[in-house]
C-alpha positions, 0 to 999 in steps of 0.5 A: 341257257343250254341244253342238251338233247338227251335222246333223239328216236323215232323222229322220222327215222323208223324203218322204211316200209311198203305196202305188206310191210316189206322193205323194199328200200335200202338206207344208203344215208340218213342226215338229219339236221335239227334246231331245237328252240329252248324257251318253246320246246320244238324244233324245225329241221330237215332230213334226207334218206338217199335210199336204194330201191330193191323191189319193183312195184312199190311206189310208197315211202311211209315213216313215222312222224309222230306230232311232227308238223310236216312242211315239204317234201321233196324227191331228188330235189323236186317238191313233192306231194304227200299224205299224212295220216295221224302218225305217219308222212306217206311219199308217193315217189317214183320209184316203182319200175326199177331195182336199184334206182337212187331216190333223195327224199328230203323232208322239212318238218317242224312242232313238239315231238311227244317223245324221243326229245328231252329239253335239259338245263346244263348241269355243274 
């Protein structure tokens, strides 16, 4: 069976904010990779930010996770803690004394997202 992935939004990809809804960060690069499986409806996948601080002080990533199961995260190749609440993935990284410090956040993740993602059969 083959599927098309007709619409892929939101799935950890909403804009970065801190603390006071700043951004604090600027998105230099965004990969995503997914891997849909058809008969159960989820997918697992893996994504990085490479970003740019712009304001000293923040020290927290939030993004959106919707039903996303998180499994790790890790920050310039270190695992590394979080938090989650029910609809958001909090980094603590360390990125708070400098402007323009360089950070690679990767995140695995995997579950049934609620919406963005649409399992379709391959129309004739």
């Amino acid at each position: 069976m083959r599927f098309q992935i007709l619409a892929l939004l939101g799935v950890l990809s909403a804009p970065l904010v801190g603390f006071g809804g700043d951004r604090p960060y600027h998105v230099n690069h965004y990969a995503a990779h997914i891997e849909p499986d058809l008969a159960a409806r989820t997918i697992r996948g893996r994504v990085r930010i490479d970003l740019i601080a712009e304001t000293a002080g923040n020290e927290t990533l939030e993004l959106d996770r919707g039903a996303l199961n998180i499994v790790s995260v890790s920050v310039n190749g270190r695992m590394w803690p979080f938090r989650l609440n029910p609809e958001h993935l909090l980094i603590h990284a360390p990125i708070g004394a400098r402007v323009g410090r360089h950070l690679a956040v990767t995140v695995v993740y995997s579950g049934a997202p609620r919406f963005g993602l649409q399992f379709a059969p391959e129309s004739s």
